[in-house]
Backbone bond lengths (Angstrom), bond angles and torsions (degrees), N, CA, C in turn:
res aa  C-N    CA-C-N  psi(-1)  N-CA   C-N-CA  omega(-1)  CA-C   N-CA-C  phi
1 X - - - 1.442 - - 1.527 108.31 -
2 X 1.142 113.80 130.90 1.561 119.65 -179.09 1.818 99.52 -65.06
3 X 1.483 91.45 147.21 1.460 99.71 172.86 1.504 117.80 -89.42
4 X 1.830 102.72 143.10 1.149 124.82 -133.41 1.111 98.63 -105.99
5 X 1.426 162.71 120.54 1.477 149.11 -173.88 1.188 107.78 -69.07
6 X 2.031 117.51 131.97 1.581 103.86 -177.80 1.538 110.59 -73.04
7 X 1.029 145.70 8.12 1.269 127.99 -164.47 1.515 95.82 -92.96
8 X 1.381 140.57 -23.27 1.223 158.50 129.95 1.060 132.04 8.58
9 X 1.746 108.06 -74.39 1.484 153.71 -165.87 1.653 97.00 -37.87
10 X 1.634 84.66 -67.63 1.627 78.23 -163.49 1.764 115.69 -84.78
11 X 0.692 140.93 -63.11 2.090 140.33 148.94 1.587 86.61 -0.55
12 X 1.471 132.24 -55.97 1.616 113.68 -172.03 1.307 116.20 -78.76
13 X 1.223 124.45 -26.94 1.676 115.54 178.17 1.765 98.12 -90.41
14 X 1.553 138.70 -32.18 1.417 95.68 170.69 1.439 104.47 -92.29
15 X 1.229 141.61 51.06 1.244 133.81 138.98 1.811 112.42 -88.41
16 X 1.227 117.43 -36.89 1.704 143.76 -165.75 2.230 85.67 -75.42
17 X 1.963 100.67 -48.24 1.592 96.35 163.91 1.507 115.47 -33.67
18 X 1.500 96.46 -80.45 1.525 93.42 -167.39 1.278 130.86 -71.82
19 X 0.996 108.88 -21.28 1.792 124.07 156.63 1.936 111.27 -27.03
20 X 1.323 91.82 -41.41 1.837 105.62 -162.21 1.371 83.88 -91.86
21 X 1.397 143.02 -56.07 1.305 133.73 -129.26 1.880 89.01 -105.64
22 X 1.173 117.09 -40.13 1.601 103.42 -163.07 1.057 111.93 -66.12
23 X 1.909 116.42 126.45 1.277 126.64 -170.69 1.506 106.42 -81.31
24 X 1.305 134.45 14.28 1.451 143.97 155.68 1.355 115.66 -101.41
25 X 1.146 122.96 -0.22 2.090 124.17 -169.82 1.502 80.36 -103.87
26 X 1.797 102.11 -160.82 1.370 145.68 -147.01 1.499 93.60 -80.62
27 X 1.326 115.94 -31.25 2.018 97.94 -179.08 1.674 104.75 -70.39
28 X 1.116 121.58 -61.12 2.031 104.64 -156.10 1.387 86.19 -69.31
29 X 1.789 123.46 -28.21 1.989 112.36 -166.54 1.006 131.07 -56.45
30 X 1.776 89.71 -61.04 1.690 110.52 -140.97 1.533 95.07 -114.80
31 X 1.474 123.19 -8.34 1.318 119.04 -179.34 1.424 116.27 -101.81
32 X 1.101 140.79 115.26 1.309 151.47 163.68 1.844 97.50 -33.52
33 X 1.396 107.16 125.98 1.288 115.57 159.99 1.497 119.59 -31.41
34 X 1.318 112.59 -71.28 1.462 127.50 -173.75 1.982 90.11 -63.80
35 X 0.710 155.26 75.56 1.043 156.80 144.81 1.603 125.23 -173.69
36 X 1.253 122.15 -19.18 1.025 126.09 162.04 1.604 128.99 -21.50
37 X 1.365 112.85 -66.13 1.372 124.99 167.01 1.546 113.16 -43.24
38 X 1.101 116.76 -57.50 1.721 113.77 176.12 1.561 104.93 -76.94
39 X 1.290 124.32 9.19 1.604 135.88 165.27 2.177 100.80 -65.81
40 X 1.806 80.63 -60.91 1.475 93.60 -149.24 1.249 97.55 -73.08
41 X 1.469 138.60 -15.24 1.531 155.89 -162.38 1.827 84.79 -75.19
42 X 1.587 119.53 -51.55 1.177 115.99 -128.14 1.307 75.66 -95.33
43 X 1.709 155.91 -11.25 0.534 144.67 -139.45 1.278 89.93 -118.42
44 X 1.476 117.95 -51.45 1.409 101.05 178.32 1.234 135.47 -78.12
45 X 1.226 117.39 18.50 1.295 143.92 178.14 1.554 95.28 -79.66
46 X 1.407 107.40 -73.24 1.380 107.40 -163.50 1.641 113.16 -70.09
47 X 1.772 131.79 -3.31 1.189 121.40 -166.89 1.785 79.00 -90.35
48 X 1.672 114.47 -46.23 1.832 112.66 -165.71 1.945 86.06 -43.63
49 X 1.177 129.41 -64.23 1.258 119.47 -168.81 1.645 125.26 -46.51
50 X 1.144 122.15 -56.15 1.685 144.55 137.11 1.949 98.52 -6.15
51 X 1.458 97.95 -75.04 1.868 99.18 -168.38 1.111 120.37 -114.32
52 X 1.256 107.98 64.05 1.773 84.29 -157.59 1.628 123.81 -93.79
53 X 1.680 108.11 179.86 1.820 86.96 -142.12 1.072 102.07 -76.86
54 X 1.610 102.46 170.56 1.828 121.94 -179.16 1.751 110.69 -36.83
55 X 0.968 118.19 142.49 1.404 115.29 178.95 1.775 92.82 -97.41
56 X 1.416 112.73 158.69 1.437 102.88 152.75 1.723 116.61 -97.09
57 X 1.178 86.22 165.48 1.656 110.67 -177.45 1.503 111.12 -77.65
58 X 1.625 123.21 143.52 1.311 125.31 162.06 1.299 119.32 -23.27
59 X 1.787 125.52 -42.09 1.228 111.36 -139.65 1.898 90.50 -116.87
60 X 1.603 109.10 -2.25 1.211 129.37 165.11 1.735 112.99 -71.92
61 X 1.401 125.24 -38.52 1.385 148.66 154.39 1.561 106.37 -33.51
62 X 1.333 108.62 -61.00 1.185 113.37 -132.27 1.799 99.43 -100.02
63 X 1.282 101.32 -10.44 1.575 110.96 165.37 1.669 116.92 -63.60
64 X 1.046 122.70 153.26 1.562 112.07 171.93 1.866 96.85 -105.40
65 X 1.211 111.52 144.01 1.180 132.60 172.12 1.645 118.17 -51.69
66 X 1.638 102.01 144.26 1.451 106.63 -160.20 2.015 96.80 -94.32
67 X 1.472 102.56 139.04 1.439 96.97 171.34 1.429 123.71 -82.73
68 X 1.109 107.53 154.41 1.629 101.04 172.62 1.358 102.84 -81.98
69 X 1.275 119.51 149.54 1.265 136.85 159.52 1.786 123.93 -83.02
């Protein structure tokens, strides 16, 4: 995937947001019922790509993990 400029990143996933959620856009319209679900799959595919999650840090690594009690 070509690299994406971050200043980008985020303006493109809540646009890709409302894309999914507006009950006037492409979900109740332009998407076939029977397909919808592999709509919203494809979508969140491409926002995880868009933001993807926090990485940890070296010094986050290098801690040992807290137990639950």
């Amino acid at each position: 995937m070509p690299a994406f400029p971050e200043d980008l990143r985020k303006p493109a996933d809540e646009a890709l947001a409302r894309t999914a959620t507006d009950p006037c856009g492409p979900a109740p319209n332009w998407v076939e019922a029977e397909y919808a679900e592999q709509w919203q799959a494809v979508l969140a595919r491409l926002r995880a790509v868009l933001v993807p999650p926090p990485t940890t840090s070296a010094s986050d690594a290098a801690r040992p993990a807290r137990r639950a009690r």
